[in-house]
C-alpha positions as CSV (number, residue, x, y, z in Angstrom):
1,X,149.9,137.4,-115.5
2,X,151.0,134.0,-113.9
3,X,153.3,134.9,-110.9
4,X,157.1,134.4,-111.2
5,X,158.0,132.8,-108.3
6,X,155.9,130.7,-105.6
7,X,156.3,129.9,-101.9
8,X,157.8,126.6,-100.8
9,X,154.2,124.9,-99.3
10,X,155.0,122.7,-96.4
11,X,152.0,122.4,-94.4
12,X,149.2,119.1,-93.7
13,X,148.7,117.6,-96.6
14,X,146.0,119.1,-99.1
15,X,144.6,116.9,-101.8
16,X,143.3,119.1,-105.0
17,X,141.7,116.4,-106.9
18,X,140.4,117.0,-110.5
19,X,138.9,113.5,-111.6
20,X,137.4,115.3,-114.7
21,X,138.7,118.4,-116.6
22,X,135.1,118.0,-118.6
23,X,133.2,121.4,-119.1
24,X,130.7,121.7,-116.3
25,X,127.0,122.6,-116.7
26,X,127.9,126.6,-117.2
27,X,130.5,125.5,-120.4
28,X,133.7,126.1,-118.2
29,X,136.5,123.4,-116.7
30,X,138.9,123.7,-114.6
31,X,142.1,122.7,-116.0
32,X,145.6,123.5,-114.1
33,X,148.9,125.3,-115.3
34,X,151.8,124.0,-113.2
35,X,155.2,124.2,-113.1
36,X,155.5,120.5,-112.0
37,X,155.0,117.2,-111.6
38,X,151.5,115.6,-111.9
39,X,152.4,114.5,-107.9
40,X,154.5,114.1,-104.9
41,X,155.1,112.0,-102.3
42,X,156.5,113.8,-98.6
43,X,160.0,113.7,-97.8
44,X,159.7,113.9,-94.3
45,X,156.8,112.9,-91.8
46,X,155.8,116.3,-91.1
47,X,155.8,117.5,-94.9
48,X,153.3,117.1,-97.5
49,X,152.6,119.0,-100.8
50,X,149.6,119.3,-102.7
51,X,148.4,116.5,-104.9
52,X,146.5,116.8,-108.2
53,X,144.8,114.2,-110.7
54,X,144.3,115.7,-114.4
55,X,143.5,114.5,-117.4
56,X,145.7,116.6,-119.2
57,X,149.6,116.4,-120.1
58,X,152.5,117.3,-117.3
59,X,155.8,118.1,-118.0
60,X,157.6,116.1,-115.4
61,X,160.9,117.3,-116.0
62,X,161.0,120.5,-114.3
63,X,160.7,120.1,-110.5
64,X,162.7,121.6,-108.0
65,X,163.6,121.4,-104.8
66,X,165.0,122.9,-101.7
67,X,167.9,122.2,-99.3
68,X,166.1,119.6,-97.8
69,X,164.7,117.6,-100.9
70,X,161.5,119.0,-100.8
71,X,159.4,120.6,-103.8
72,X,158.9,124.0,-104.0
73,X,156.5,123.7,-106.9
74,X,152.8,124.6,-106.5
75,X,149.9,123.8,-108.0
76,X,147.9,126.3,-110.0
77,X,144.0,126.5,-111.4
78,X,142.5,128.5,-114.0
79,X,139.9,128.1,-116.0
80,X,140.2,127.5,-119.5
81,X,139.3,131.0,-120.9
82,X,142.7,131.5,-118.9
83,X,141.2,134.7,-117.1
84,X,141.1,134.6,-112.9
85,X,144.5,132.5,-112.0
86,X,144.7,131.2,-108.1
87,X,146.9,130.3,-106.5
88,X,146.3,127.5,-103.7
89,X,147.9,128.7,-100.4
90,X,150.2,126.5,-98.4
91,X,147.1,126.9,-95.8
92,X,143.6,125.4,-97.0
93,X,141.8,127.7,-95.6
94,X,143.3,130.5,-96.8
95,X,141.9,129.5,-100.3
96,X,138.2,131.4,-100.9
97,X,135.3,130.2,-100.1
98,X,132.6,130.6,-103.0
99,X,133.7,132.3,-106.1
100,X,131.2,131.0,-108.4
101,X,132.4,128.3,-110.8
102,X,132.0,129.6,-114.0
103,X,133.9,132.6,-112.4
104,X,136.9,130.9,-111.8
105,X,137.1,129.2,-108.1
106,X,138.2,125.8,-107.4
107,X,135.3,124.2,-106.0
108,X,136.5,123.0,-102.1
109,X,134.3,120.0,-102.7
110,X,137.2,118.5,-104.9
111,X,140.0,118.8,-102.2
112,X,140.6,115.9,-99.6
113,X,141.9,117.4,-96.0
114,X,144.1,114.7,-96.4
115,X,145.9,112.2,-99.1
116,X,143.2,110.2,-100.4
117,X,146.0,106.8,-100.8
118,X,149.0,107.4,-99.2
119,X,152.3,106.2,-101.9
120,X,154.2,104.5,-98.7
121,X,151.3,101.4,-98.8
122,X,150.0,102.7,-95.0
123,X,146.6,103.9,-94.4
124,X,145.2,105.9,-91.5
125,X,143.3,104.2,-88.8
126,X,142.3,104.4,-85.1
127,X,143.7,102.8,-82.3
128,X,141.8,99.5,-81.7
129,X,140.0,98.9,-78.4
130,X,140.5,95.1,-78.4
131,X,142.3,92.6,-80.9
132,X,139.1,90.7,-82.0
133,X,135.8,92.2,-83.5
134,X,132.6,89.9,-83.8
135,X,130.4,90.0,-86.8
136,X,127.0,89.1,-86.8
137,X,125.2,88.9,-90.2
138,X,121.6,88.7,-89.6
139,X,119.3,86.8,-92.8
140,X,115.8,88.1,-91.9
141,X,112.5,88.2,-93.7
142,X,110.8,91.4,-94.6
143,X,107.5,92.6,-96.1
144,X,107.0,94.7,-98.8
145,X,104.8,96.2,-101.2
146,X,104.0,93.5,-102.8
147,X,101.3,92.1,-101.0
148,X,100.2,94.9,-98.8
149,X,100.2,98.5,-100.7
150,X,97.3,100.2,-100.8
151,X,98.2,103.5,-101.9
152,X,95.2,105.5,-100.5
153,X,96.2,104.2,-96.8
154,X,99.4,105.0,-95.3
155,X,98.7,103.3,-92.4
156,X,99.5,99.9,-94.3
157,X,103.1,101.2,-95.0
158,X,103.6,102.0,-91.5
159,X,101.9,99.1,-90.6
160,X,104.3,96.7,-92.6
161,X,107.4,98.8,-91.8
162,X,106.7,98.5,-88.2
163,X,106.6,94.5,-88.4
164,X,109.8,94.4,-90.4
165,X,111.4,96.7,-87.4
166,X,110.2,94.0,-85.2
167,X,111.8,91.6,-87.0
168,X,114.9,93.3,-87.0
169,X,114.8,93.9,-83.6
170,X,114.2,90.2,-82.6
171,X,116.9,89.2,-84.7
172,X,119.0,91.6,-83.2
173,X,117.8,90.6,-79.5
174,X,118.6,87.1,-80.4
175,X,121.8,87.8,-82.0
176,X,123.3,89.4,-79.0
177,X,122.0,86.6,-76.5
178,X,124.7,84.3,-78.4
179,X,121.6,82.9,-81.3
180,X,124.6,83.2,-84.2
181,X,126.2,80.6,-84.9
182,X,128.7,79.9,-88.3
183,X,126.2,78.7,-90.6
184,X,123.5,80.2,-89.2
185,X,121.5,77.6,-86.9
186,X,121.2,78.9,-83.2
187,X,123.9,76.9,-80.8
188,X,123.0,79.6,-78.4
189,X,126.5,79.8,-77.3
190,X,128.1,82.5,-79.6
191,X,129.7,85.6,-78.2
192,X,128.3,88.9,-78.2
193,X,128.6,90.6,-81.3
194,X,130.4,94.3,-82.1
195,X,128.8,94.9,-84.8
196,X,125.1,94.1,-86.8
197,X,124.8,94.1,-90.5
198,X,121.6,93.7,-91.8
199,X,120.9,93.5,-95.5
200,X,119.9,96.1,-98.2
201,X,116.3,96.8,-97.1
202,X,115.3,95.3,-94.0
203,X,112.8,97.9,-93.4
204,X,111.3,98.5,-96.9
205,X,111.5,95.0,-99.2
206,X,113.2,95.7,-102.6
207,X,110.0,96.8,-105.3
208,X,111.4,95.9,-108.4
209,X,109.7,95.5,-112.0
210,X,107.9,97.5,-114.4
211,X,104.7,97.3,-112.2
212,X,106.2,99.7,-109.0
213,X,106.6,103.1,-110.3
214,X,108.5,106.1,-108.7
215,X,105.6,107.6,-106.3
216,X,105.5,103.9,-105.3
217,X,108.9,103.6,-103.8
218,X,109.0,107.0,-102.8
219,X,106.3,106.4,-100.8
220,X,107.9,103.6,-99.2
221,X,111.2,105.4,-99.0
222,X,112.3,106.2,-95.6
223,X,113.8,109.6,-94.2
224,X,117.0,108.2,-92.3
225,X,117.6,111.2,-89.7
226,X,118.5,111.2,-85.7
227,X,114.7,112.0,-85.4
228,X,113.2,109.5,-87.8
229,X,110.3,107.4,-85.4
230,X,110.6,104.4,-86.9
231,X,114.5,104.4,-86.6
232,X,114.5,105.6,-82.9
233,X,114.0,101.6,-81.6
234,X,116.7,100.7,-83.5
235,X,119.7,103.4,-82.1
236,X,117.9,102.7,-78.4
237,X,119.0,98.8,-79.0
238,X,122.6,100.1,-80.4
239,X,122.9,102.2,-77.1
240,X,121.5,99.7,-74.8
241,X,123.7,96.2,-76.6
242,X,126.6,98.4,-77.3
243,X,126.9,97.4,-80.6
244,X,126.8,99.1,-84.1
245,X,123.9,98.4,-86.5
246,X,124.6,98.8,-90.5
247,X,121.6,98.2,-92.7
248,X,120.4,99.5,-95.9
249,X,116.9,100.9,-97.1
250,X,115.2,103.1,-99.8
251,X,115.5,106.8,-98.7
252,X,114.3,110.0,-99.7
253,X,115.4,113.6,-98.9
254,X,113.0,116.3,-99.5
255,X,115.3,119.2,-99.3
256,X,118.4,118.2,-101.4
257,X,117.2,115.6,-103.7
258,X,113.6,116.0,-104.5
259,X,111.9,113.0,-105.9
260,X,115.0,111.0,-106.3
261,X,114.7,107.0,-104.8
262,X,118.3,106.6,-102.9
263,X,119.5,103.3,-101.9
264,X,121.6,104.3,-98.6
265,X,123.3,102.4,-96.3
266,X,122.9,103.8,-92.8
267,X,125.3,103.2,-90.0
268,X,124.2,103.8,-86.0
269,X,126.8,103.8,-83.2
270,X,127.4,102.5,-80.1
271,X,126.0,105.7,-78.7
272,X,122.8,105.3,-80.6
273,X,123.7,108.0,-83.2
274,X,123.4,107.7,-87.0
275,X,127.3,108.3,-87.6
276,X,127.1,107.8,-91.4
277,X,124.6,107.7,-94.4
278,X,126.3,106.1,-97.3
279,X,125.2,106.4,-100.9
280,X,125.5,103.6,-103.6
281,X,128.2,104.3,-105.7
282,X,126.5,103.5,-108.7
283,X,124.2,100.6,-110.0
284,X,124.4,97.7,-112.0
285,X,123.7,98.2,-115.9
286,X,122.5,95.7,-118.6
287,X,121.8,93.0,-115.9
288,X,117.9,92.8,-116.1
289,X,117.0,93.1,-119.8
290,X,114.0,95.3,-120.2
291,X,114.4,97.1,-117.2
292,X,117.2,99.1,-115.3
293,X,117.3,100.5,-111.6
294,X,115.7,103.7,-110.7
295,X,117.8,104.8,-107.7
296,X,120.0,107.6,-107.6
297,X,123.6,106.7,-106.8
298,X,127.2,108.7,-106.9
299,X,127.9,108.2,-110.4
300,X,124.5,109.2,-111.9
301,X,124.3,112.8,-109.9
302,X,128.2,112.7,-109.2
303,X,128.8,116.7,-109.8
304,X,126.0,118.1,-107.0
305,X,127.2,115.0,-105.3
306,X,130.3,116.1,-104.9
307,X,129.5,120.0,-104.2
308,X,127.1,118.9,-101.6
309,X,129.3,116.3,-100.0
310,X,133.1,116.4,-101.3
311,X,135.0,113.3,-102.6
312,X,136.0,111.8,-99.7
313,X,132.2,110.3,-99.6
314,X,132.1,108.6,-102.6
315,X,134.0,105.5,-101.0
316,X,133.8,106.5,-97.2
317,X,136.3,104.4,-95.2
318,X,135.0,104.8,-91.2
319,X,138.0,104.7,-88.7
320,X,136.5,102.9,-85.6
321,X,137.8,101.5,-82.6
322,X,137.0,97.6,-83.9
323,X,138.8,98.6,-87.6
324,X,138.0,100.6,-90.6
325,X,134.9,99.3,-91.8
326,X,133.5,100.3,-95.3
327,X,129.7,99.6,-96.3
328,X,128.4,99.0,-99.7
329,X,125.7,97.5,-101.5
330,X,127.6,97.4,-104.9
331,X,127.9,93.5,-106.9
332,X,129.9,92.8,-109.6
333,X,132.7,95.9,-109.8
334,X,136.0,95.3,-108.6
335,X,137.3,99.2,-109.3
336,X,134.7,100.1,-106.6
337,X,136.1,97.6,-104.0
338,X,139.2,99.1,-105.4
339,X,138.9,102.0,-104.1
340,X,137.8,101.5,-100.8
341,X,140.7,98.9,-100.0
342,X,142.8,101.6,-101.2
343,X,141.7,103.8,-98.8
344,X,142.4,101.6,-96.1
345,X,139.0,99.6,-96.0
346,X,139.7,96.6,-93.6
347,X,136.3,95.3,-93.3
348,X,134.0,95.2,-95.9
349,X,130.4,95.3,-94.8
350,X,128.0,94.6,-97.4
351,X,124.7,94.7,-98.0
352,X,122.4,92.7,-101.2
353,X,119.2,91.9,-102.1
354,X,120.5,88.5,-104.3
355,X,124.0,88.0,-104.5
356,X,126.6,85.9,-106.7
357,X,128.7,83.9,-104.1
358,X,131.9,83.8,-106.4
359,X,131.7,88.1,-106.4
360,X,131.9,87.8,-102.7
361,X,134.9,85.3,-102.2
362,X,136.8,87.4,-104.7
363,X,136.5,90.5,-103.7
364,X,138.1,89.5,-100.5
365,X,140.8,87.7,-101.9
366,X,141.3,89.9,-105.1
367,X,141.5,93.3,-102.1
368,X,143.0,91.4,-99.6
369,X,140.3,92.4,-97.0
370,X,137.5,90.5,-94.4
371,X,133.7,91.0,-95.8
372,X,130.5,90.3,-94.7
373,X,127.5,89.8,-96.6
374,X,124.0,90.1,-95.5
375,X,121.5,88.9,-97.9
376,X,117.9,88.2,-98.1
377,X,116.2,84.9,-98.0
378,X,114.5,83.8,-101.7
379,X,113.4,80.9,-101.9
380,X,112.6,81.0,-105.6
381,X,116.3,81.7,-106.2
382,X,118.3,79.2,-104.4
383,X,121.4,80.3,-106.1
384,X,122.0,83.7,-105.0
385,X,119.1,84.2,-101.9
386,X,120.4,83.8,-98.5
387,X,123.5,82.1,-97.8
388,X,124.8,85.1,-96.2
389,X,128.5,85.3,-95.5
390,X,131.7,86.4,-93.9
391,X,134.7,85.7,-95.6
392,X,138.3,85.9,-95.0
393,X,141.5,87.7,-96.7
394,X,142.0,84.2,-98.2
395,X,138.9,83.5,-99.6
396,X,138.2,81.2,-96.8
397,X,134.4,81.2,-96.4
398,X,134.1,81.7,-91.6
399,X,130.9,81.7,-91.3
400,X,127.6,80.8,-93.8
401,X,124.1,80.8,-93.1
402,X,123.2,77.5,-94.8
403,X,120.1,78.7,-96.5
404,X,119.3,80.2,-99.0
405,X,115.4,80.5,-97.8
406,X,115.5,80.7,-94.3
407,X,116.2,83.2,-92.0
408,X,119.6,83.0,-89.7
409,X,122.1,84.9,-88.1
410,X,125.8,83.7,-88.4
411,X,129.0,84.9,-86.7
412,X,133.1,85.1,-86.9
413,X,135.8,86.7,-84.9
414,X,137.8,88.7,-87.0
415,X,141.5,88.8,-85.4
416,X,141.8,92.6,-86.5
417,X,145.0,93.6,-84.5
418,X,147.1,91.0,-85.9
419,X,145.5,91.5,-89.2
420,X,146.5,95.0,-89.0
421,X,150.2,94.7,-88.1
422,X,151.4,93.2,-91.6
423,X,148.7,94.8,-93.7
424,X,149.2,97.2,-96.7
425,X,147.0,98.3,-98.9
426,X,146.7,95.8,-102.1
427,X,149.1,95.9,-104.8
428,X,147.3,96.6,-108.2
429,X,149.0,97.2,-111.0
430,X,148.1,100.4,-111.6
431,X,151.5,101.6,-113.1
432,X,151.3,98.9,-115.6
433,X,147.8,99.5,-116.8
434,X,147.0,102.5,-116.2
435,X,147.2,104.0,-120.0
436,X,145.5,101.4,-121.5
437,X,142.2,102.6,-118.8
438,X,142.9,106.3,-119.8
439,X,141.4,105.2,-122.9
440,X,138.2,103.4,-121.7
441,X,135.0,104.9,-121.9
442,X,131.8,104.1,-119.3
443,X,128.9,103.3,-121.8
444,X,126.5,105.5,-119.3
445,X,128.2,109.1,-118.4
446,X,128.2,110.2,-114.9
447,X,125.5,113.0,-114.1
448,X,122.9,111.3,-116.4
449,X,120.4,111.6,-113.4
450,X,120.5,115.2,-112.8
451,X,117.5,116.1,-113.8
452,X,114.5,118.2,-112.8
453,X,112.3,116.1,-110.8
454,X,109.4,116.0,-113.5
455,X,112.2,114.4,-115.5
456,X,113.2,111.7,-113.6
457,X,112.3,108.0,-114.9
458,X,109.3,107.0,-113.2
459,X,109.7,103.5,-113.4
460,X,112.5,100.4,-114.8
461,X,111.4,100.2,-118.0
462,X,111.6,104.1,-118.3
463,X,114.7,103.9,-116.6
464,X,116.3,101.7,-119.5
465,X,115.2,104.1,-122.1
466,X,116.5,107.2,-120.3
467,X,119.9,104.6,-120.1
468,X,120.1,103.8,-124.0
469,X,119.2,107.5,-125.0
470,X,122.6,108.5,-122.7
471,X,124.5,105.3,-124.3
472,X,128.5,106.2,-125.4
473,X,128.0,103.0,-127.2
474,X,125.2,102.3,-128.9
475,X,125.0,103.7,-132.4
476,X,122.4,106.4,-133.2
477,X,120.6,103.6,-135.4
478,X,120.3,101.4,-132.4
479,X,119.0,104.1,-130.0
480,X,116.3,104.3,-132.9
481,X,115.4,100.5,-132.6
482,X,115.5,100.2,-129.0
483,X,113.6,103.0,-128.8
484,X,110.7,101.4,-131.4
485,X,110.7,98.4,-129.7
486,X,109.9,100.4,-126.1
């Protein structure tokens, strides 16, 4: 029986967020019975109501209201069987803890402890210990398997790992003795830098091509953990510099993801602590022809992702005391970018291994944000190696390492406090364009690298058949052609 009447809830905002009303795994979804709108906005400072995304129908025309002007309409779940009804209480944690799934629970993975985008345009942030941050983006060589993998010695993987942490290290040594400069020649005059950001795998190379196969780069793959050895040098010269250090590498984790490649982007303190791991949120598709990218981001494991992790980590925005900085290794999506400027990213950090120059400039005009881009050095690609970046809100290129095969460190002085005191979060047109995307359809559904682990691709050209066999869009008679041809 659905209950007749429901108390007014007027507590710290809970976000109950249902992206997709899909059938999970076990054939159930959650879909919500309500007696109101789809969402609401507070009325007052100190009052907030629950806030729900579906992808079903709401009848908008029935909310009401107390005294004061607030709504006293609650949301409800149930599963679509329409058996085990809850209610979600004005307290979070009030709401049960595990009730499996298929019996009817809303998973507490898919509620935020807070609005995810407030509706006033503000966004949450720390007070900021000075009105300038300095970026240093450091352009450094690194060695990888390429030349040097012997895979009956491990010694040559820690061997070549431990020269690219010396690089690192001397890079970051000379950074903070005033080496950057803004275009990446040393004037040996700059400030000391806040913050490091290092490209997408500084530690490992980047193995790609049919020839590297999944042992191969799980091999290679690094454990990023407090206790990691090789990492240890590198939160001891965060502590020591007081500075943060960002950089990405290939990771593994033995206990939650068995056999998968990740592609994280780790972030160490001032303190020397690893403060946040951050997943890709998904890869590039159709870019390289024959082959396709083995990691394992967001999108492609996005359910255990989410049970494991909640939603706030798919676009983590980190409140420091220099601004709220967001890391990423994504090219060439502006809906991910989106997201993160809408949830108050300030400073975008990111990380490549190539880059396309124009992607970089708009994204920071387009979301109205400072980014950084640290890139590797290719010679053999001279249009999208090196040449890392930081750009401003405008567009206006600060600082440019002007290579795009040598190694450099540039610098700029981000004037974050008066940045902040006009600042919104951008204005898409979301109202305007937001049935016409209700219709779209991702070629590649999300979860489409769940699998066991003797399942997984085991290499790009694997990879791109495992992609065309999940296609939305390719016609059974072109999955059979592909297929022939592979």
């Amino acid at each position: 029986m659905m209950p007749s009447s429901f108390p007014t809830l007027s507590k710290a905002l809970v976000v109950a967020m249902l992206s997709q009303c899909a059938p999970t795994a076990d054939g159930f979804a959650l879909q919500r019975q309500r007696a109101s709108p789809a969402s609401f906005t507070s009325t007052a400072a100190s009052t907030w109501h629950l806030f729900a995304i579906s992808n079903g129908n709401n009848n908008d025309s029935n909310d009401s209201t107390d005294s004061n002007g607030n709504s006293q309409c609650p949301d409800l779940f149930r599963l679509n069987n329409g058996n085990d009804v809850i209610q979600l209480d004005s307290d979070f944690d009030d709401i049960p803890e595990h009730r499996a799934l298929n019996n009817g629970v809303v998973d507490r993975s898919k509620f935020y402890r807070e609005r995810p985008v407030r509706a006033d345009g503000t966004y949450p942030c720390k007070p900021l210990e000075k009105d300038t941050v300095n970026i240093a983006v450091l352009q450094t060589d690194c060695e990888d398997l390429r030349h040097f993998y012997d895979p009956d010695d491990a010694r040559c993987i820690e061997e070549v790992q431990q020269r690219n942490l010396e690089t690192m290290l001397e890079h970051a040594t000379k950074a903070c003795n005033g080496a950057a400069s803004n275009d990446g020649n040393d004037d040996g005059n700059s400030k000391k830098p806040d913050i490091l950001l290092f490209h997408e795998f500084p530690l490992t190379g980047a193995l790609m091509g049919p020839q590297w196969n999944r042992q191969h780069q799980l091999d290679w793959a690094i454990e990023i953990d407090q206790d990691t050895e090789l990492l240890q040098p590198l939160m001891d010269f965060a502590k020591a510099n007081d500075v943060y250090i960002i950089f990405g590498s290939y990771a593994k984790d033995t206990v939650d993801w068995p056999d998968h490649i990740l592609s994280l982007q780790t972030v160490i303190n001032r303190q020397g602590k690893i403060v946040n791991k951050i997943w890709k949120p998904k890869n590039i598709k159709r870019h390289y022809g024959s082959i396709e990218i083995t990691t394992t981001t967001v999108e492609s494991v996005r359910s255990k992702f989410q049970s494991l992790y909640g939603m706030d980590a798919e676009f983590p925005v980190i409140q420091t005391e220099f601004g709220n900085i967001a890391v990423s290794t994504v090219q060439l999506d502006p809906f991910v970018y989106s997201a993160f400027a809408m949830k108050g990213a300030e400073i975008m950090l990111r990380t490549s291994t190539l880059f396309y120059r124009e992607d970089m400039i708009t994204t920071a005009l387009t979301h109205q944000m400072y980014s950084a881009m640290a890139n590797i050095p290719f010679a053999a690609f001279p249009d999208y190696g090196g040449h890392s970046m930081i750009v401003d809100p405008q567009g206006k290129v600060m600082a440019e390492v002007d290579s795009a095969a040598d190694q450099g460190i540039v610098m700029a002085e981000i004037p974050i406090a008066e940045f902040r005191k006009q600042r919104t979060v951008p204005k898409y047109s979301l109202d305007l364009t937001k049935e016409l995307f209700a219709h779209y359809q991702d070629e590649i559904p999300s979860d489409h690298m769940d699998l066991p682990p003797e399942d997984l691709p085991q290499n790009g050209r694997e990879m791109k058949v495992h992609l065309d066999s999940q296609s939305r869009w390719m016609t059974s008679s072109d999955k059979k052609t592909v297929s022939k041809k592979n």
